[in-house]
BANUFI-164525 format. One line per field, with one value per residue: x, y, z of N, C-alpha, C, O in turn; residue in one letter. Coordinates in Angstrom, 2 decimals. Atoms other than C-alpha are relative to their C-alpha. Layout:
BEGIN
n_u = c(X, ...)
n_v = c(Y, ...)
n_w = c(Z, ...)
ca_u = c(X, ...)
ca_v = c(Y, ...)
ca_w = c(Z, ...)
c_u = c(X, ...)
c_v = c(Y, ...)
c_w = c(Z, ...)
o_u = c(X, ...)
o_v = c(Y, ...)
o_w = c(Z, ...)
type = c(A, ...)
% end
This chain:
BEGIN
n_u = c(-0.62, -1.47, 0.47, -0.18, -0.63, -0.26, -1.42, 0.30, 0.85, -0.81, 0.97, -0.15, 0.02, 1.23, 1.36, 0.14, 1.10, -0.47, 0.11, -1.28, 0.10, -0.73, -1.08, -1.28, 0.75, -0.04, -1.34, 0.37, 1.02, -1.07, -0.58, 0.80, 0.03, -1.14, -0.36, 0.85, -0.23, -1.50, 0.46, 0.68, -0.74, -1.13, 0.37, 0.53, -0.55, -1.04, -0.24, 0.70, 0.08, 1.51, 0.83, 0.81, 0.96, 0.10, -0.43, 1.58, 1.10, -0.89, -0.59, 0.89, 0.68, -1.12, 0.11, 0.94, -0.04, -0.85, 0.61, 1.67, -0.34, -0.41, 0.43, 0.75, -0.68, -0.63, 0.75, 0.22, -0.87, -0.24, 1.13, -0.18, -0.72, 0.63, 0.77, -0.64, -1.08, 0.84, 0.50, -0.38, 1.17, -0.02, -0.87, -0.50, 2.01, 0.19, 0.35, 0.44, -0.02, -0.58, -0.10, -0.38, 1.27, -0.27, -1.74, -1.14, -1.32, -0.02, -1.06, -1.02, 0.72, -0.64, -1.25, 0.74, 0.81, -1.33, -0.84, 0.49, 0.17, -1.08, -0.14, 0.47, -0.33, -1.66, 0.45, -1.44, 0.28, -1.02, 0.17, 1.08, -0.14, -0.12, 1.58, 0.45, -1.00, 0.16, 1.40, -0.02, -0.35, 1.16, 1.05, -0.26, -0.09, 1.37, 0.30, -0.85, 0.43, 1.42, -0.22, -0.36, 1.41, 1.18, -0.78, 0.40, 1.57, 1.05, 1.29, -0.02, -0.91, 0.54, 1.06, -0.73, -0.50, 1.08, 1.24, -0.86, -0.62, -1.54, -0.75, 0.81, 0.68, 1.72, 0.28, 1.22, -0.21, 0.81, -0.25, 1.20, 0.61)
n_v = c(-0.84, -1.47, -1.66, -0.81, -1.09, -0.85, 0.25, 0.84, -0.59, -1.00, -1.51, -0.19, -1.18, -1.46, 0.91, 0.11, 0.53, 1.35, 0.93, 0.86, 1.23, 0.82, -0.98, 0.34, 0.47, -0.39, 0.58, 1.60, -0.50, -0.12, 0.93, 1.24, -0.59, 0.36, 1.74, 0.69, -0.13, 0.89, 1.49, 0.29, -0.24, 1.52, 1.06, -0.03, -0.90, 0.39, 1.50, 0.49, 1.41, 0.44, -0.67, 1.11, -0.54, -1.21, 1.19, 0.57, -1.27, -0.57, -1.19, -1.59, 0.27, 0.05, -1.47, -0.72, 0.15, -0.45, -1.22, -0.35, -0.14, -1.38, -0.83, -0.37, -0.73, -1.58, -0.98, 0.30, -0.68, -2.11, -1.47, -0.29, -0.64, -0.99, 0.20, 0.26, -1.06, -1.05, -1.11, -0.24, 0.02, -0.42, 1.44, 1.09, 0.50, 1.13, -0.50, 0.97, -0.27, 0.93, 1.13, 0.55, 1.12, 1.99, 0.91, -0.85, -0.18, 0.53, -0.78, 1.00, 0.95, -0.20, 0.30, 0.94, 0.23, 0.27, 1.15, 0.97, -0.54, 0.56, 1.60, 0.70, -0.21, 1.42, 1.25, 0.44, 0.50, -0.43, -0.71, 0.07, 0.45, -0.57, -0.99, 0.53, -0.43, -1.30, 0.11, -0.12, -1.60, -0.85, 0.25, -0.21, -1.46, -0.44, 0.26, -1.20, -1.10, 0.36, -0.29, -1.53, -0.62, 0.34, -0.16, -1.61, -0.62, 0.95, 0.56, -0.85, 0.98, 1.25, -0.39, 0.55, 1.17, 0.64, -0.78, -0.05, 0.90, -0.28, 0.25, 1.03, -1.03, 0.21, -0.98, -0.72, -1.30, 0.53, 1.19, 0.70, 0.57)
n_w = c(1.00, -0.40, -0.53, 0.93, -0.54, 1.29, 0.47, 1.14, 1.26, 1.50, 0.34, 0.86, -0.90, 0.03, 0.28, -1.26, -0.30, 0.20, -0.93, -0.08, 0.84, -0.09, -0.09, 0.65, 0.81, 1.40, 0.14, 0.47, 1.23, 1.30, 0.31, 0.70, 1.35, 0.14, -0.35, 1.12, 1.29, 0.01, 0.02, 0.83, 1.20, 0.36, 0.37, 1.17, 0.88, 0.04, -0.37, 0.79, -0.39, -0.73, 1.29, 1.16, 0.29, 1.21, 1.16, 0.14, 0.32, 1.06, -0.71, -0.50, -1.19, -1.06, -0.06, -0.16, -1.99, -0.91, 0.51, -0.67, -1.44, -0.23, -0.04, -1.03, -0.69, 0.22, -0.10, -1.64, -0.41, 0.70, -0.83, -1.67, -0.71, 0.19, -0.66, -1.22, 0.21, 0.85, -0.26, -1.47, -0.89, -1.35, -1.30, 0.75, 0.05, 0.64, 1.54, -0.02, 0.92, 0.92, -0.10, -1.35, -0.26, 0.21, -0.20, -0.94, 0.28, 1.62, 0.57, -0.33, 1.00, 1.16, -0.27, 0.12, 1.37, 1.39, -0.17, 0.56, 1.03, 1.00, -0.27, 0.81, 1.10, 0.18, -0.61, -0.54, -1.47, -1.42, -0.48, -0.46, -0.98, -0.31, -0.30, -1.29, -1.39, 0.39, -0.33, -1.68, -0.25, -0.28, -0.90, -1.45, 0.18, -0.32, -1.23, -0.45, -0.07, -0.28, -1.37, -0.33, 0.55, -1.13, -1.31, 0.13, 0.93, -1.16, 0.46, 1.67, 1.45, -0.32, 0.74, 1.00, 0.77, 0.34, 1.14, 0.99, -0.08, 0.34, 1.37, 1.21, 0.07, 0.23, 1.30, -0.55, -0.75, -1.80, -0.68, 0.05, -1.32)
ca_u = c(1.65, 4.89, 3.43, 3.54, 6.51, 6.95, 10.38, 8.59, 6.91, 7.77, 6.27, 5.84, 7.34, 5.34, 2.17, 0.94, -2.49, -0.86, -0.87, 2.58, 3.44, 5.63, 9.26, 11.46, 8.30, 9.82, 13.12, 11.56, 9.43, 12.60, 14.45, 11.92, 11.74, 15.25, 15.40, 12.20, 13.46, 16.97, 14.50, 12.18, 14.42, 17.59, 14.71, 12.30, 15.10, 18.03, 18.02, 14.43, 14.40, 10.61, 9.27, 7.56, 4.36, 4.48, 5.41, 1.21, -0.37, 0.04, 1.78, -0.79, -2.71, 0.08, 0.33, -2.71, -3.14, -0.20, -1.31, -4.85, -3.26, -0.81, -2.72, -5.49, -2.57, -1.43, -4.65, -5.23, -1.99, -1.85, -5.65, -4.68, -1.46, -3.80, -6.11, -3.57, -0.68, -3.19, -4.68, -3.34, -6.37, -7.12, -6.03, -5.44, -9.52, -9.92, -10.27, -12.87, -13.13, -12.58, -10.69, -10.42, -14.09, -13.32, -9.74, -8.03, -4.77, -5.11, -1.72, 0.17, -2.80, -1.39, 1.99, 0.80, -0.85, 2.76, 4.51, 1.80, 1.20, 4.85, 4.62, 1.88, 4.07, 6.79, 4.82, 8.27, 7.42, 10.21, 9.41, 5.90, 7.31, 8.94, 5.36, 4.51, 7.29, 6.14, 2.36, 3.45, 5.49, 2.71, 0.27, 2.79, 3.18, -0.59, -1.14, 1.49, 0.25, -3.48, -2.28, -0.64, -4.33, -6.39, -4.02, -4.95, -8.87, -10.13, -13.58, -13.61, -10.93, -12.14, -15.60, -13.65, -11.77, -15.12, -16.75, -14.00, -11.85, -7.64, -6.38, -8.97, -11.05, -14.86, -15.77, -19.70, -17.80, -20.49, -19.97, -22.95, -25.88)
ca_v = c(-4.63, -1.97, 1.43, 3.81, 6.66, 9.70, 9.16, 5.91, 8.10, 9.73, 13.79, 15.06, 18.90, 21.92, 19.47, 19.70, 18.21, 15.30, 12.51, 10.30, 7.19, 4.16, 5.93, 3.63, 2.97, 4.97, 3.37, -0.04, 0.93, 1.67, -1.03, -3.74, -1.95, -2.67, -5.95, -6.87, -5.24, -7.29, -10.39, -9.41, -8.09, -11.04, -13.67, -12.12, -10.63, -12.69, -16.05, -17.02, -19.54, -19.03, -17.20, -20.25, -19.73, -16.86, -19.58, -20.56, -16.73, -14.99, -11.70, -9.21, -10.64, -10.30, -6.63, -5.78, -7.27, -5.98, -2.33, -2.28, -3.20, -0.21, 1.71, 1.46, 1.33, 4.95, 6.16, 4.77, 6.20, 9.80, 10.21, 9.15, 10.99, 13.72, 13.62, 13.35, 16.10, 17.94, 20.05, 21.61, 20.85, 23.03, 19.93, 16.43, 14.38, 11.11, 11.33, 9.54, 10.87, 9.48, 6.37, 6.63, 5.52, 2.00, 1.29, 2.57, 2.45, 3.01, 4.78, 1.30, -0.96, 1.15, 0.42, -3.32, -3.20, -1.93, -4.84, -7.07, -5.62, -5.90, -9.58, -9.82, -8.61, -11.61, -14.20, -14.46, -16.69, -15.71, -12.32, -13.01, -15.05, -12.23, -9.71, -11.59, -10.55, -7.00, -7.75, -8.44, -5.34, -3.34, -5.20, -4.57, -0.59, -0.53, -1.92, 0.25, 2.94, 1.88, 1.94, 5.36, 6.63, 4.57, 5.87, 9.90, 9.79, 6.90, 5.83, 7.78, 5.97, 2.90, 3.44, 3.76, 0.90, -0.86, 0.75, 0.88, -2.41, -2.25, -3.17, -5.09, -2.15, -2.13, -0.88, 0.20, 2.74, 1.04, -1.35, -4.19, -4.64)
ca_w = c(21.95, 22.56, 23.88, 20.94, 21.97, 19.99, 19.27, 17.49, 14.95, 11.35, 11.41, 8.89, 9.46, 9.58, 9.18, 12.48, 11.25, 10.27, 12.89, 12.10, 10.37, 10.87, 11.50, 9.33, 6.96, 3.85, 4.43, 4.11, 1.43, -0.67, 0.59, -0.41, -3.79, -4.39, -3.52, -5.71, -8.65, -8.39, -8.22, -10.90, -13.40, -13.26, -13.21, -15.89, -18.29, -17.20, -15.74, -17.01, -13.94, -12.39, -15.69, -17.75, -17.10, -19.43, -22.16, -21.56, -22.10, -24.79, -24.15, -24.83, -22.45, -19.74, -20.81, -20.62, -16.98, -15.63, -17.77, -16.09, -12.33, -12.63, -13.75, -11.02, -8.76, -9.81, -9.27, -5.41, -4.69, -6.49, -4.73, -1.34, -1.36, -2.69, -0.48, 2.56, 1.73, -1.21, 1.43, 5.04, 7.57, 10.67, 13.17, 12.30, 11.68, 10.54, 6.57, 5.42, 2.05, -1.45, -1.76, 2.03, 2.07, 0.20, 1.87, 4.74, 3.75, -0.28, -0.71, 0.67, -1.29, -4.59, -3.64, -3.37, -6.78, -8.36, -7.42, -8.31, -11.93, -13.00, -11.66, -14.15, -17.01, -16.94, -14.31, -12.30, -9.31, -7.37, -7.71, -6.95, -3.53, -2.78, -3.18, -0.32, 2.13, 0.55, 1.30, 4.93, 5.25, 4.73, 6.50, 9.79, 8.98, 8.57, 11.88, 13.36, 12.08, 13.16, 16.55, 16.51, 15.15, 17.84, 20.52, 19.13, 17.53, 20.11, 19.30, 16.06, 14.46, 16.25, 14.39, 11.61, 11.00, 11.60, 8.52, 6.18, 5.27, 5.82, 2.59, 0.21, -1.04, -0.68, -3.78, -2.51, -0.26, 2.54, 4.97, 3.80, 6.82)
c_u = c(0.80, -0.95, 0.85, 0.62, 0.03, 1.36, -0.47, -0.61, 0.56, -1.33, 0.92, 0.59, -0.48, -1.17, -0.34, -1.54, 0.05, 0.54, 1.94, -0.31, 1.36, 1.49, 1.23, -0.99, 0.39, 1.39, -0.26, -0.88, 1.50, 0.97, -0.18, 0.16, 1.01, 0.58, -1.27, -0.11, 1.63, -0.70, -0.78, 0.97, 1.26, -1.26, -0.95, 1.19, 1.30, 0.25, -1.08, -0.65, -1.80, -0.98, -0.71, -1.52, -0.59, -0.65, -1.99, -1.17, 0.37, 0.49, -0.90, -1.00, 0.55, 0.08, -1.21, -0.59, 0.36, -0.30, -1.07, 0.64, 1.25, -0.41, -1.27, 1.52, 0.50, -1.11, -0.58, 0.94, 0.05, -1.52, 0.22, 0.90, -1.01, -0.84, 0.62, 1.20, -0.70, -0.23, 0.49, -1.36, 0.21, 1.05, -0.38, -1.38, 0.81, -0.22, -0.37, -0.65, 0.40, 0.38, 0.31, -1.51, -0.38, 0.93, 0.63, 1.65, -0.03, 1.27, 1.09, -0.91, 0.56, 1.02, 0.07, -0.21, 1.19, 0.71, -0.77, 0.05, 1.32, 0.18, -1.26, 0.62, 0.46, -0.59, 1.13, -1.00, 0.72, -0.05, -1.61, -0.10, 0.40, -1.12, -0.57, 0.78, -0.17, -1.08, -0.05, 0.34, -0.96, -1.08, 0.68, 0.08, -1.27, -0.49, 0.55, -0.70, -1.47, -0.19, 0.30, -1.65, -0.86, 0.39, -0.95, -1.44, -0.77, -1.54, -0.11, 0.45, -0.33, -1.72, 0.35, 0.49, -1.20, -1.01, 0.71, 1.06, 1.62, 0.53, -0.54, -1.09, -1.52, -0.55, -1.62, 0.41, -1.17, 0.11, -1.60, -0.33, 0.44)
c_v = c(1.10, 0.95, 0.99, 1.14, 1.06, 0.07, -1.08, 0.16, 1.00, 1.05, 0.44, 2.01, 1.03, -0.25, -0.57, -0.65, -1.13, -0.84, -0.47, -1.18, -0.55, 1.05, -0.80, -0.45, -0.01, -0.87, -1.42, -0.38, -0.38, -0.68, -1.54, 0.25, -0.44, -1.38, -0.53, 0.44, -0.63, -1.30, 0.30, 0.12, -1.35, -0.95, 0.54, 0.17, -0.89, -0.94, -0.88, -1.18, -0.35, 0.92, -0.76, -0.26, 1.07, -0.13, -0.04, 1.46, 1.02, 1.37, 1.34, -0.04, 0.46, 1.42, 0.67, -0.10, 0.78, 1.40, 0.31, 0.25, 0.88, 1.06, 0.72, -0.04, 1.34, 0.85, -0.28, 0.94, 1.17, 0.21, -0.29, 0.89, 1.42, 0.80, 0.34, 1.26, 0.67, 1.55, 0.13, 0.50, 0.91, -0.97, -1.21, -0.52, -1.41, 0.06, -1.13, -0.13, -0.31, -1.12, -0.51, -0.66, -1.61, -0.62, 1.03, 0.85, -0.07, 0.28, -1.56, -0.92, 0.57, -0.53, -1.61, -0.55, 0.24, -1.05, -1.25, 0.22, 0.61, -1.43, -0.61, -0.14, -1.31, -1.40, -0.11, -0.54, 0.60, 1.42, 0.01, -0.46, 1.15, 1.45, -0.73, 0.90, 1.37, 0.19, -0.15, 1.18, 0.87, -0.18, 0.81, 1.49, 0.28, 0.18, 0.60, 1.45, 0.63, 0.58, 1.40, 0.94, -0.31, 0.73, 1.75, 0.49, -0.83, -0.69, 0.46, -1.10, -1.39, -0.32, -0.36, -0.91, -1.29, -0.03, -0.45, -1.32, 0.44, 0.11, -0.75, 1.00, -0.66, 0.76, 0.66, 1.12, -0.13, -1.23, -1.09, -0.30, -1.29)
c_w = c(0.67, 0.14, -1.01, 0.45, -1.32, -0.57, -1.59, -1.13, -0.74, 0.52, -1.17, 0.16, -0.97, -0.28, 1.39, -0.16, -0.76, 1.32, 0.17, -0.69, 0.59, -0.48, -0.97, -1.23, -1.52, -0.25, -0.35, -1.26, -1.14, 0.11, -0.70, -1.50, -0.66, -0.41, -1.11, -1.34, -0.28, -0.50, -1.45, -1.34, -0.47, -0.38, -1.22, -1.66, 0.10, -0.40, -0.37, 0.85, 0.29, -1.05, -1.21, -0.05, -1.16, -1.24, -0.50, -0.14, -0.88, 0.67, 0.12, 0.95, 1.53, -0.06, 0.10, 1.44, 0.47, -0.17, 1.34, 1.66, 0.12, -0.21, 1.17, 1.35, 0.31, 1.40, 1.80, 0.54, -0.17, 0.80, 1.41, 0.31, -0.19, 1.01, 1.51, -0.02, -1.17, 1.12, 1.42, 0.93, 1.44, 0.91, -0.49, 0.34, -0.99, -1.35, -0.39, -1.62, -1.18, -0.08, 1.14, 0.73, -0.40, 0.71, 1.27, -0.21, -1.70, -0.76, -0.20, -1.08, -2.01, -0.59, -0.48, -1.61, -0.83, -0.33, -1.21, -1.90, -0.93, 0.27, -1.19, -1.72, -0.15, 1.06, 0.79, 1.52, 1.05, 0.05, 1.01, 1.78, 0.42, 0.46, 1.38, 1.33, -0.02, 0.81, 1.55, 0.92, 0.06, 0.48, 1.47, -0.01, 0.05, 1.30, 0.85, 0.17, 0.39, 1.28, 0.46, 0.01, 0.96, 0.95, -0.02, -0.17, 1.20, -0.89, -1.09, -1.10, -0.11, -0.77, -1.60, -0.65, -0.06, -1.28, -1.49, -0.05, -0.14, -1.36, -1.12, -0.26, -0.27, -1.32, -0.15, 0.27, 1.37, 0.04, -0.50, 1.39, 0.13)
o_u = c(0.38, -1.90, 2.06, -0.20, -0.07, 1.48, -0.18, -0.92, 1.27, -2.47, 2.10, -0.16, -0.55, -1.83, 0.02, -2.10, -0.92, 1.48, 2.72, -1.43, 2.22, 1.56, 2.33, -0.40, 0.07, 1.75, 0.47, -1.14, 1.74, 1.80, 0.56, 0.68, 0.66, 1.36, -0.91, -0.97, 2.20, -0.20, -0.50, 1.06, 1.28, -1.22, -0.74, 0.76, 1.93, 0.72, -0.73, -1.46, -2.41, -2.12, -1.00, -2.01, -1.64, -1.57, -2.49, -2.40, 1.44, 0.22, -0.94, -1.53, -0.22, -0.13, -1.20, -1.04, -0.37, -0.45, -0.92, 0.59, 1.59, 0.06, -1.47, 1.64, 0.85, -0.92, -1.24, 0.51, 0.27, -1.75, -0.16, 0.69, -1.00, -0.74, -0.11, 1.26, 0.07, 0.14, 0.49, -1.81, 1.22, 2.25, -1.25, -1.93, 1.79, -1.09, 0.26, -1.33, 1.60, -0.57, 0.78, -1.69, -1.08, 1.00, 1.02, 2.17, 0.24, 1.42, 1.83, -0.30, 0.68, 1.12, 0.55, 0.20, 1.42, 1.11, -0.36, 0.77, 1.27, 1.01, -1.28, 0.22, -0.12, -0.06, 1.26, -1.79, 0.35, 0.53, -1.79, -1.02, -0.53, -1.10, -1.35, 0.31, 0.33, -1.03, -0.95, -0.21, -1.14, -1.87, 0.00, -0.22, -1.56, -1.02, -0.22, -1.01, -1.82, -1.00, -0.24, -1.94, -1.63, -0.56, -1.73, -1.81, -1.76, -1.59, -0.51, 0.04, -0.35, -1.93, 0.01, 0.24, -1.14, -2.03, 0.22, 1.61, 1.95, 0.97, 0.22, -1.92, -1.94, -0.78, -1.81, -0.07, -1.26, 0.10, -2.63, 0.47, 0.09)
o_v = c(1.78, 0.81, 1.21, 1.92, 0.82, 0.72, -0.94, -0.74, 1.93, 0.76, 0.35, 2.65, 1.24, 0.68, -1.66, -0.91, -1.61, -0.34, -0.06, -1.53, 0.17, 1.81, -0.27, -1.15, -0.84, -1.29, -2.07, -1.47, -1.30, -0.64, -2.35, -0.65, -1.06, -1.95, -1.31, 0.04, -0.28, -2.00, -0.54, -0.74, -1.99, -1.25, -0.18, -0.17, -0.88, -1.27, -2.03, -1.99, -1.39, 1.26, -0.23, -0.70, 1.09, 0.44, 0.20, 1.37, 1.63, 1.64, 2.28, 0.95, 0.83, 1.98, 1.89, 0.80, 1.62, 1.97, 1.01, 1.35, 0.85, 2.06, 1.90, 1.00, 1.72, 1.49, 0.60, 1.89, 1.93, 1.32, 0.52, 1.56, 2.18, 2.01, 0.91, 1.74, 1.62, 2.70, -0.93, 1.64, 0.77, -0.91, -1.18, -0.10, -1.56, 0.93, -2.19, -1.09, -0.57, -1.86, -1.63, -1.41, -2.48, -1.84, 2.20, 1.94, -1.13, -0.03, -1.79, -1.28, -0.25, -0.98, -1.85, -1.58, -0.41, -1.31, -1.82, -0.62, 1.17, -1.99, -1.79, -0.89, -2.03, -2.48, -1.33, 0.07, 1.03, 1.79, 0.52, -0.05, 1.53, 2.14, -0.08, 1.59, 1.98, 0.96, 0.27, 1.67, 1.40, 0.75, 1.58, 1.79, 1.19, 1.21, 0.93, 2.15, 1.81, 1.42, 1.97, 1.78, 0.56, 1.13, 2.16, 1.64, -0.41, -1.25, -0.49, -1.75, -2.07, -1.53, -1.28, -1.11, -2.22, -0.69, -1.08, -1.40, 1.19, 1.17, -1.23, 0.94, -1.59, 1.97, 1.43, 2.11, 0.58, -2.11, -0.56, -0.72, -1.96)
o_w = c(1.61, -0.63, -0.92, 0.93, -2.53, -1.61, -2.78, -1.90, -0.37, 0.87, -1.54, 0.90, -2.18, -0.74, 1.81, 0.90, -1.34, 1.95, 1.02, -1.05, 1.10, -1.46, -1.12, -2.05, -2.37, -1.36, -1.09, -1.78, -1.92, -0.80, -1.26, -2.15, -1.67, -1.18, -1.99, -2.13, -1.31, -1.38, -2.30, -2.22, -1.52, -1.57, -2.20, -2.76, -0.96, -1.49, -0.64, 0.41, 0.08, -0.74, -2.29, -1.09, -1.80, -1.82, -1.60, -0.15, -0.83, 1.84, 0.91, 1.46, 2.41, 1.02, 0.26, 2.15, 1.00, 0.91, 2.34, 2.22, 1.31, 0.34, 1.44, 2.00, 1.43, 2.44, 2.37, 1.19, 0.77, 1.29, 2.27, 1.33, 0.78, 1.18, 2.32, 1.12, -1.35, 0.88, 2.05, 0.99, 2.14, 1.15, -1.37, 1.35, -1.73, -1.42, -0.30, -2.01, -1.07, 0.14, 1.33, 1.69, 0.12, 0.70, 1.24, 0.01, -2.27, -1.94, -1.16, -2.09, -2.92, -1.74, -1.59, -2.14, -1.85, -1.46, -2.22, -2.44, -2.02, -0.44, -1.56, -2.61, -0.96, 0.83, 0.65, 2.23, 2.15, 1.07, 2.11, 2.48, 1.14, 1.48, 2.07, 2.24, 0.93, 1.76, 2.27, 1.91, 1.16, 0.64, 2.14, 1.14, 0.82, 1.72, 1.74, 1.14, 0.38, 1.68, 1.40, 0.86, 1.36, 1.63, 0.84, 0.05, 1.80, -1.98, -1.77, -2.06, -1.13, -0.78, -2.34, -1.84, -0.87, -1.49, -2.42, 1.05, -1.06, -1.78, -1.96, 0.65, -0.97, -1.42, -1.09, -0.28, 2.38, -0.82, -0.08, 2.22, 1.10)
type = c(X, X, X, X, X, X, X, X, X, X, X, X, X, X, X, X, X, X, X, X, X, X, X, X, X, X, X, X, X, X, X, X, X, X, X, X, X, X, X, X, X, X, X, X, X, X, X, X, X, X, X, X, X, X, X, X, X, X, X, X, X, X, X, X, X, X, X, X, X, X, X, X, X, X, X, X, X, X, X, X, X, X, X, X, X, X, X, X, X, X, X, X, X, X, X, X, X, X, X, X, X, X, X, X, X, X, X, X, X, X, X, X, X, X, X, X, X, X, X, X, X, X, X, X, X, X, X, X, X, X, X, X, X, X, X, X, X, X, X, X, X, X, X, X, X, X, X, X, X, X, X, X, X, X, X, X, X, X, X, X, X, X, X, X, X, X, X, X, X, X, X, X, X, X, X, X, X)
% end
């Protein structure tokens, strides 16, 4: 794996007890975004091509899916960012607190959950193929940003990611013996 430079890392400024994150992360964030609301919207609303499934559930069903998985999406996201830019820490610590005890990464697993949960409104396959190329993106930014964290906390963080799962939330909040 590339040797993590500081050039290669987003700071956040005047948040000196903030670590760093993937340096083109937000830019890819909002370019994926883009691109999977081009796909969902023409094929749910337009073109109709990978949306027939639909045809087989009734609709309040479909809204109430897609409802429920944005709405727990919100709430991963609004408490990690909370949680992570809420409060200015002495010096930068592993945070192991709230939904950072089910999920490592719960801000990107939110993110995750938006996509999915307008894919349940309309069923669009081809957006759904596309949540994939999303789901990868943020696997490789996780891991990125895993690395930046092992490189700074060491055994800590390494401890850490042993306890706590990447991106599929433990919903105990403990690792099972």
């Amino acid at each position: 794996m590339k040797t993590i430079t500081a050039t290669d890392v987003k700071r956040h400024a005047g948040r000196t007890d903030l670590i760093g994150e993937y340096k083109w992360g937000d830019a890819g964030q909002i370019f994926l975004f883009f691109i999977f609301l081009t796909i969902w919207i023409t094929d749910s609303f337009i073109l109709h091509y990978t949306t027939f499934l639909a045809e087989y559930i009734p609709t309040f069903i479909l809204l109430l899916a897609g409802t429920l998985v944005l709405f727990f999406s919100w709430q991963l996201a609004r408490s990690g960012l909370r949680i992570v830019f809420g409060q200015k820490r002495e010096k930068p610590e592993v945070i192991r607190k709230g939904v950072f005890s089910m999920v490592r990464h719960p801000v990107y697993v939110g993110s995750i959950l938006l996509y999915l949960g307008l894919i349940l409104y309309t069923l669009s396959l081809a957006s759904a193929a596309f949540w994939l190329v999303i789901v990868v993106f943020y696997y490789f930014i996780s891991r990125y940003e895993e690395k930046i964290l092992t490189d700074y906390f060491g055994e800590e963080y390494l401890r850490y990611k042993n306890e706590v799962p990447m991106l599929i939330p433990r919903l105990t909040g403990k690792k099972p013996e």
